[in-house]
C-alpha positions as CSV (number, residue, x, y, z in Angstrom):
1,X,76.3,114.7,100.5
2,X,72.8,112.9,99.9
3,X,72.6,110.1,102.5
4,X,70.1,107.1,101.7
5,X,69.0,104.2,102.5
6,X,70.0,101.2,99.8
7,X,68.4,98.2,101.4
8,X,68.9,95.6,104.2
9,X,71.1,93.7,105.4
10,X,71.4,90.1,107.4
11,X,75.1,89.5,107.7
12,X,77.9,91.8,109.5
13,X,80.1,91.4,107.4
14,X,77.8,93.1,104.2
15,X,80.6,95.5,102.8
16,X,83.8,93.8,104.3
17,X,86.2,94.7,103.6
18,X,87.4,98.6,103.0
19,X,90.3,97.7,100.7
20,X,88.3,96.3,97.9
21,X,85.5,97.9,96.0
22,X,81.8,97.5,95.5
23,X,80.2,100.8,94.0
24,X,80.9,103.2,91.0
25,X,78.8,105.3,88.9
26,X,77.9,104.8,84.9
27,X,75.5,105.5,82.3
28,X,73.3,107.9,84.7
29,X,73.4,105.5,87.4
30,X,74.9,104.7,90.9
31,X,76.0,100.9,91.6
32,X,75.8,99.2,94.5
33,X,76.9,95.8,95.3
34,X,76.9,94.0,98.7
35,X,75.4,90.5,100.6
36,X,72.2,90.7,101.7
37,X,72.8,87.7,104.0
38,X,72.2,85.1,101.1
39,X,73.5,86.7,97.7
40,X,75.4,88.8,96.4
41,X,73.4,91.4,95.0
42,X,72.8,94.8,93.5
43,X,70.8,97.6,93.7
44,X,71.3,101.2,90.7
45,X,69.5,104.9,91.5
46,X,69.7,107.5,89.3
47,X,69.6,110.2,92.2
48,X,71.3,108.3,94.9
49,X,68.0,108.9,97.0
50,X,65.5,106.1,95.5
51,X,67.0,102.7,94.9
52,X,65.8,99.8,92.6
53,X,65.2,96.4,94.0
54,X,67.8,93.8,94.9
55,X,69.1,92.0,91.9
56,X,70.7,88.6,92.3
57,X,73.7,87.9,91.0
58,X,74.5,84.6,93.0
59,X,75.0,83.0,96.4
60,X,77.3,84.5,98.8
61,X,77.0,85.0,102.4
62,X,79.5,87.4,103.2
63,X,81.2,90.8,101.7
64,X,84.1,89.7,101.8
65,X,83.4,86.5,99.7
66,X,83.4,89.3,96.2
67,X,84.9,92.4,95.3
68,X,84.0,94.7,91.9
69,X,85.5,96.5,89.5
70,X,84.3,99.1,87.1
71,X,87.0,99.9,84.2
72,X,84.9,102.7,82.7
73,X,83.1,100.1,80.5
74,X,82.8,97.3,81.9
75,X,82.5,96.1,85.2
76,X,84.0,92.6,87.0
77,X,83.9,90.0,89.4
78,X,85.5,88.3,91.3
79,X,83.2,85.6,93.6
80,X,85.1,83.4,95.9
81,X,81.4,81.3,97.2
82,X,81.9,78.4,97.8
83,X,85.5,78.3,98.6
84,X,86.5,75.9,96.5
85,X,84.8,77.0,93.1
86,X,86.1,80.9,92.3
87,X,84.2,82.6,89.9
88,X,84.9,85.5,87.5
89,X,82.5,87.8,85.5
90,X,82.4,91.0,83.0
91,X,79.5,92.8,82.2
92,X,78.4,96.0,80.8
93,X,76.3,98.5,83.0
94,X,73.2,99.6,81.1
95,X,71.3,103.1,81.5
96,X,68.3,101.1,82.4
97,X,69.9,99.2,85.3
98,X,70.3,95.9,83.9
99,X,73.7,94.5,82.8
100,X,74.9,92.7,79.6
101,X,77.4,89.8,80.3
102,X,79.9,89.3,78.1
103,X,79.8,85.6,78.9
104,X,79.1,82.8,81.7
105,X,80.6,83.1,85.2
106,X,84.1,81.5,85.0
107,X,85.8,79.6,87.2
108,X,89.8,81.4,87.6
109,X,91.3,79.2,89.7
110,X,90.5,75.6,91.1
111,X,92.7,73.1,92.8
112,X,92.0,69.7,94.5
113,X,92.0,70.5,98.2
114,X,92.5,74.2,98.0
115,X,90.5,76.8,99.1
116,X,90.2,81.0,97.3
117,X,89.0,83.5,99.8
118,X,88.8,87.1,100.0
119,X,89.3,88.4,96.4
120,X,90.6,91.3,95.1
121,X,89.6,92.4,91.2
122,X,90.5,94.7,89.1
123,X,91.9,95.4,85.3
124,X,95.2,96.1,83.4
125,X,95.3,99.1,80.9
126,X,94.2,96.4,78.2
127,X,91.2,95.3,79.7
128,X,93.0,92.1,81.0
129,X,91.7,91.1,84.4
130,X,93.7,90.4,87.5
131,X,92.3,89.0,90.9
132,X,94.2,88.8,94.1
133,X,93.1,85.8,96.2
134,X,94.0,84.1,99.1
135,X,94.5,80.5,99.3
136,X,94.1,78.0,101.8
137,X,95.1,74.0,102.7
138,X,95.5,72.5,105.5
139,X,95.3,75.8,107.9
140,X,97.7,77.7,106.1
141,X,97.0,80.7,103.8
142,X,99.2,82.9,101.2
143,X,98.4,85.2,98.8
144,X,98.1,84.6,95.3
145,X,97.4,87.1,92.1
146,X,95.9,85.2,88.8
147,X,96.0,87.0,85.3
148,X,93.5,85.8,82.4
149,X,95.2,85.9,79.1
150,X,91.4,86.6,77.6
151,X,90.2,90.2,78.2
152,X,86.5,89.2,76.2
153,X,84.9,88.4,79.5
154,X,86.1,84.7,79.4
155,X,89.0,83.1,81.9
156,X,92.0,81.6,80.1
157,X,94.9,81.8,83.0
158,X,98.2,83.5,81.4
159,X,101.3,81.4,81.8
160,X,103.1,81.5,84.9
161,X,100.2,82.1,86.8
162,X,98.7,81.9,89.7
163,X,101.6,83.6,91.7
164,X,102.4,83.6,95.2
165,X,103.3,86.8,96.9
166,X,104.6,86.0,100.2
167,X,107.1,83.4,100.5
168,X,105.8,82.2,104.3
169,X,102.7,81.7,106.0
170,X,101.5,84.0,108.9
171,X,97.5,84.2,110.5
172,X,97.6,87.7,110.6
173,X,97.3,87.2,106.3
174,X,93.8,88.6,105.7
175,X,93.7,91.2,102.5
176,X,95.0,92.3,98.8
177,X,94.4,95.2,97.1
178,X,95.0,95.2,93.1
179,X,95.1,98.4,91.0
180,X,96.2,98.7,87.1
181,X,98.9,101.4,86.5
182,X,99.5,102.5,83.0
183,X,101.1,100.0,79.9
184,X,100.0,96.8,81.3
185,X,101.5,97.6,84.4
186,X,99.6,96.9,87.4
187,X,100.5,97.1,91.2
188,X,99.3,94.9,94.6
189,X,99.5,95.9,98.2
190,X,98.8,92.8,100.8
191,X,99.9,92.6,104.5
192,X,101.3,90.4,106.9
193,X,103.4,90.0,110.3
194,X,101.3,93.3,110.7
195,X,103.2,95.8,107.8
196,X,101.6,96.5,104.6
197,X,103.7,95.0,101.8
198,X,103.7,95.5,97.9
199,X,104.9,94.2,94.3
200,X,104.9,95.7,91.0
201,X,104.1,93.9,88.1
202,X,105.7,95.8,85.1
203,X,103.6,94.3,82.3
204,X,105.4,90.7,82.3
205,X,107.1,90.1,85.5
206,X,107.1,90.7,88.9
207,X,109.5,92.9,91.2
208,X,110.8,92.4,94.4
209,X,108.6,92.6,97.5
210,X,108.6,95.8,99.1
211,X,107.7,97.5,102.6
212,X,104.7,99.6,101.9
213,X,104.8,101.0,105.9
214,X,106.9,101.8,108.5
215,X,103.9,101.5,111.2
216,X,101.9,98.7,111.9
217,X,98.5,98.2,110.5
218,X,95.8,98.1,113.3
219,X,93.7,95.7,111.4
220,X,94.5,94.0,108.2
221,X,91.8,94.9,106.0
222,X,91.5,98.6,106.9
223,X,94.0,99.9,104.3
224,X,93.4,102.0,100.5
225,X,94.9,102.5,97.5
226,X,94.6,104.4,94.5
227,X,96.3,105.2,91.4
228,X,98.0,108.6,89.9
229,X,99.7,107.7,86.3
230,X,102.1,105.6,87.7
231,X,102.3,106.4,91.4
232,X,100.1,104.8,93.9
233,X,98.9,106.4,96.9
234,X,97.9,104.5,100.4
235,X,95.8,105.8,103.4
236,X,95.6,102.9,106.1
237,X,94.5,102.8,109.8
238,X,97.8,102.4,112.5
239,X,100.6,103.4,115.0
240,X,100.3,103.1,118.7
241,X,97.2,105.5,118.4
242,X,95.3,104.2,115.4
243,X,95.6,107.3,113.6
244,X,95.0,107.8,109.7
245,X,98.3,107.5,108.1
246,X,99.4,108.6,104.1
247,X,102.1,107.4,101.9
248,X,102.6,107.7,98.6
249,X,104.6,105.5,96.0
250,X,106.5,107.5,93.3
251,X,107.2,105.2,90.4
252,X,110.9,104.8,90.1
253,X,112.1,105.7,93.5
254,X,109.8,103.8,95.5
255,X,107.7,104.6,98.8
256,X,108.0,107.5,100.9
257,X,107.4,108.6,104.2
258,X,104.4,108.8,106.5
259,X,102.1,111.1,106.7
260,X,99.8,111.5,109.8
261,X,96.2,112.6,107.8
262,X,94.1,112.6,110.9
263,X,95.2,111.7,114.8
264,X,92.4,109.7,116.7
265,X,90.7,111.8,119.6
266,X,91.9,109.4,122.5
267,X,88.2,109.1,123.9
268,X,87.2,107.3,120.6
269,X,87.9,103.8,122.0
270,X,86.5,101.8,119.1
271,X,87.9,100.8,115.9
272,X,88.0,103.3,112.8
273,X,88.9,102.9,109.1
274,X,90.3,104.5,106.2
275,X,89.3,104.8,102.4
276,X,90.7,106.7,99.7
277,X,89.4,107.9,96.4
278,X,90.9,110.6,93.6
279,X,89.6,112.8,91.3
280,X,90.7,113.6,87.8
281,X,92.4,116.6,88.9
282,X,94.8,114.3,91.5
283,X,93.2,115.3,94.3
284,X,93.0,112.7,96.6
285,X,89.9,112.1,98.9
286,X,90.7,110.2,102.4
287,X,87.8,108.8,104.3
288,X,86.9,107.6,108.2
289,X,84.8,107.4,110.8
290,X,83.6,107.7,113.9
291,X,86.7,110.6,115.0
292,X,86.5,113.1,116.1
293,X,82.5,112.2,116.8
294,X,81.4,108.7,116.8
295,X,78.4,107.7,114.3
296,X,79.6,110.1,111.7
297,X,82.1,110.0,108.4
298,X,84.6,112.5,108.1
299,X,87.0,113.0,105.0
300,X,90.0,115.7,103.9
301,X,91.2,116.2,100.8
302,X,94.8,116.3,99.8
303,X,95.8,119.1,96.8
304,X,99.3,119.0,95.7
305,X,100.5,117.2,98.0
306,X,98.6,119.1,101.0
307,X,96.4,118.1,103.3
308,X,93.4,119.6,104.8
309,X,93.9,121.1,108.0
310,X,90.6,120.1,109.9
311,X,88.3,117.3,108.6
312,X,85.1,118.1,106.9
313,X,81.9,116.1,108.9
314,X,79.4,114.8,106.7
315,X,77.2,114.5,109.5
316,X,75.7,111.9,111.6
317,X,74.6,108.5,109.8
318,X,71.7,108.0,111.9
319,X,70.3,104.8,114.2
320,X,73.0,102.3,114.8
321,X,76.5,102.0,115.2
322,X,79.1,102.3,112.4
323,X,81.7,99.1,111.2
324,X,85.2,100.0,111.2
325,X,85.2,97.0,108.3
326,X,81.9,98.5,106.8
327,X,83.1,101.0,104.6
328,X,83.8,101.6,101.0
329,X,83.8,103.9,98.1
330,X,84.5,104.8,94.8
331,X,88.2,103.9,93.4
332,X,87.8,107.4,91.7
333,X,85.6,110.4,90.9
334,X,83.3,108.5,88.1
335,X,81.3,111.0,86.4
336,X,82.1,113.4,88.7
337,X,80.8,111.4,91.7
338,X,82.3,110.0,94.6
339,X,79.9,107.6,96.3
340,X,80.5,106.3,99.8
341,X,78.5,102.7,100.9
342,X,78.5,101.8,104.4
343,X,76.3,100.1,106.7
344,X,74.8,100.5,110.1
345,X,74.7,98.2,112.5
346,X,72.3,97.6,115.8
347,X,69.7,94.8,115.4
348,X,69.4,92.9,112.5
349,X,68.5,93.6,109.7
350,X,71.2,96.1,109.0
351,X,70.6,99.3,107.3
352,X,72.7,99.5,104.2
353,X,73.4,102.8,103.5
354,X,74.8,105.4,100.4
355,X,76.4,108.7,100.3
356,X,77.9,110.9,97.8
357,X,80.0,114.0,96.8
358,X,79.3,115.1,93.7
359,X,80.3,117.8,90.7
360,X,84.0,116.8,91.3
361,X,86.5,116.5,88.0
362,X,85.6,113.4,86.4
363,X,88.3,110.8,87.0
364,X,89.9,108.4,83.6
365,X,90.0,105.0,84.3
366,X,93.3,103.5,82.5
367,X,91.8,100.9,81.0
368,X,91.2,100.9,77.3
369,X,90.3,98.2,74.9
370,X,92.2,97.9,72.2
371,X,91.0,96.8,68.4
372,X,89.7,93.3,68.4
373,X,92.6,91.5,66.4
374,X,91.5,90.6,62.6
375,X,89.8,87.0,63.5
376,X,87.5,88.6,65.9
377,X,86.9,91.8,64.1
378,X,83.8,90.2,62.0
379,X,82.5,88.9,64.8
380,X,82.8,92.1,67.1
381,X,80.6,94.3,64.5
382,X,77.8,91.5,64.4
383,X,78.0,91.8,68.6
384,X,77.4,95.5,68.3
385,X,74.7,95.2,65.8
386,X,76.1,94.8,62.0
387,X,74.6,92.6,59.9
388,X,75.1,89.2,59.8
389,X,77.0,89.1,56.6
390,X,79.8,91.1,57.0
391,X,82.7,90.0,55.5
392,X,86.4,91.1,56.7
393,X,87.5,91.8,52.9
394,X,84.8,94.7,53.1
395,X,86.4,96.0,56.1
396,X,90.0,95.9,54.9
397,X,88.9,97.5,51.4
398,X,86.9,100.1,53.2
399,X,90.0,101.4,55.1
400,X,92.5,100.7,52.0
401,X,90.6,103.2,49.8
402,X,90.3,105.7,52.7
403,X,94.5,105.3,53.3
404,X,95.4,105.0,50.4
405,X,93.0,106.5,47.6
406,X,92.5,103.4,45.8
407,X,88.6,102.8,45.4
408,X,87.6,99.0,45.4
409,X,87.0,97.8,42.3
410,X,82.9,97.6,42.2
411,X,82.8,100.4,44.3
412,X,81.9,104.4,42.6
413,X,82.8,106.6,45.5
414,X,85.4,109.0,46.5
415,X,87.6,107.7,50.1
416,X,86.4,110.9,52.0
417,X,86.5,110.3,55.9
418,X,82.7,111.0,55.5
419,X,82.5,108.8,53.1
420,X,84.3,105.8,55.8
421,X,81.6,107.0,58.2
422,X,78.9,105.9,56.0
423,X,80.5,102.7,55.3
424,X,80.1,102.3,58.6
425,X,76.9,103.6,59.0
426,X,75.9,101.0,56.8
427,X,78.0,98.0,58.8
428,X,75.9,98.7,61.4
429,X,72.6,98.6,59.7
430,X,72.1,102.1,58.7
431,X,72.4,101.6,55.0
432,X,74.6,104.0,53.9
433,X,74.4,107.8,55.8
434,X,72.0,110.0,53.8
435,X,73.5,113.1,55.0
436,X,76.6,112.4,53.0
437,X,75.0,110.9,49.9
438,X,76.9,107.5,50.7
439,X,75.0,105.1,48.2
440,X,77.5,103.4,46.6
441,X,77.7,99.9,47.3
442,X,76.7,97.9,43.9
């Protein structure tokens, strides 16, 4: 691990909460995305040791006001500051550190004397975004999930949507978790009257609710999840003793039992929490603190099914005390890195701090983006640099000929698949590919 310093902190509540996420790694850089006090902001290294500055990305007072997700190309979201204006985002991660948005923030959800806190993002295997939220009136609060029926970085809410996931209200309501499955399918894991509860949403409806755990979770936001094709594992902090619990999800039978991943050393007598990640082999990656040795992050590694006997330590964090609601990580092993972002907290300001394992198996994300539909297909070569003048009769002539041998009429060259890469060498401003002698437009 290679333990740095990110930046500084006002607020306690920087990174809350554990079961949302607010880091990955893309295009030769880590990402890191927390309040400062004021904003929501971010900060990219390309060694995990030396850190750019803070980058603004708006007001927000509070971790737990946002959550991000990376889908392998873009990343989202979700900003519930102020309360009562909920904003959505896409945006692509550049090498350089900046980021290209897709469009304005959007407003997903607004209602006359409602509130949205506490968001949840993340993105079906189309690229369609989905944000868990919770809504308030008048001092009573249930979960909701919103779809967009857009996936070009602009909100336009899908029929049928918002939904509500619990039918009655309980104060102990305080997180979501939202991960995409494969096919459209995506699957949401919330708590209240102290279990951990879950639905299924099979790519147009959703299933029944279901009991995600048998013990009770000590505190309401300190639960993971994570995705395996279809199944969907869960580490979450609970039982009489706090311990580190496991349970997995196996798509078409449901959940199973628990699994005790780490017991709590009884002269621990603060809070700990529980994170999980997974690498593209399925090995899965669980996360704590401050047990067996306060001030320092321990994690074991599941392989088949089997967990690590005795916890590796990755030693102690430094000045300050750790946050049992301070604690995050990557959903999966991006580029072969699982970062870990955390804070420490003594006297304000806190120290915001990174972590990371590296040269793991790179994880997939599920996500992919499908071929813009005919209208948009025009405009999506412009976007990625064609000229200005392309017309969709060149496009649809330049795969006919390839298909189906037919050369367009004021056209001299023979359909090769070489020759379809200089066609589109040319689309994007090449004009034509020399290496394949494809001159041939008239």
């Amino acid at each position: 691990m290679i333990m740095s310093k990110v930046g500084t902190t006002t607020t306690y509540y920087t990174l809350a909460y554990p079961c949302v996420r607010k880091c990955f790694h893309a295009n030769g850089r880590f990402w890191v995305f927390y309040s400062d006090g004021s904003d929501m902001v971010y900060r990219t290294s390309t060694d995990g040791i030396t850190w750019t500055d803070a980058t603004i990305i708006g007001s927000c007072g509070h971790g737990y006001g946002f959550s991000v997700w990376f889908d392998g190309t873009y990343l989202h979201y979700a900003l519930c500051y102020p309360a009562d204006t909920p904003k959505y985002r896409r945006g692509e991660p550049n090498s350089d550190g900046s980021i290209t948005w897709s469009a304005s923030e959007q407003v997903f959800w607004q209602l006359s004397g409602y509130t949205s806190h506490i968001p949840s993002i993340s993105v079906d295997s189309n690229g369609y975004p989905f944000i868990a939220f919770l809504r308030g009136k008048d001092g009573e609060y249930y979960f909701h999930v919103t779809k967009s029926s857009k996936n070009n970085g602009t909100w336009e809410t899908s029929p049928g949507f918002p939904y509500q996931l619990q039918d009655v209200d309980d104060s102990t309501t305080q997180d979501a978790s939202i991960i995409p499955l494969t096919d459209s399918k995506m699957y949401v894991a919330y708590n209240y009257s102290t279990t951990i509860k879950g639905r299924l949403w099979d790519g147009s409806s959703w299933g029944d609710e279901e009991t995600a755990s048998v013990s009770n979770i000590n505190t309401a936001c300190c639960f993971s999840i994570v995705r395996e094709g279809d199944d969907v594992h869960l580490v979450f902090t609970g039982g009489e003793n706090q311990n580190v619990i496991y349970v997995k999800r196996t798509y078409g039978v449901g959940w199973g039992d628990e699994i005790v991943v780490h017991t709590r050393v009884a002269a621990v007598l603060i809070e700990i929490t529980s994170i999980l990640s997974i690498d593209g082999d399925g090995t899965l990656y669980c996360f704590w603190i401050d047990s067996p040795t306060e001030n320092h992050i321990f994690y074991k590694k599941c392989v088949d099914g089997v967990w690590d006997t005795d916890p590796t330590d990755l030693g102690d964090t430094g000045s300050g005390s750790l946050i049992y609601f301070g604690l995050t990580c990557y959903c999966g092993a991006y580029d072969g890195y699982i970062g870990l972002l955390y804070y420490k907290y003594n006297s304000s300001p806190y120290d915001v701090k990174h972590d990371h394992l590296s040269e793991l198996t790179s994880y997939t994300p599920v996500t992919t983006y499908p071929p813009p539909e005919d209208g948009d297909l025009c405009a999506w070569l412009e976007d990625h640099g064609a000229p200005s003048n392309i017309a969709i009769t060149d496009v649809f002539v330049i795969i006919n000929s390839y298909l189906f041998e037919i050369p367009p009429e004021g056209y001299t060259f023979v359909p090769t698949l070489q020759n379809v890469f200089g066609v589109i060498d040319y689309y994007f401003g090449f004009d034509g590919d020399s290496l394949t002698g494809c001159n041939f437009f008239p």
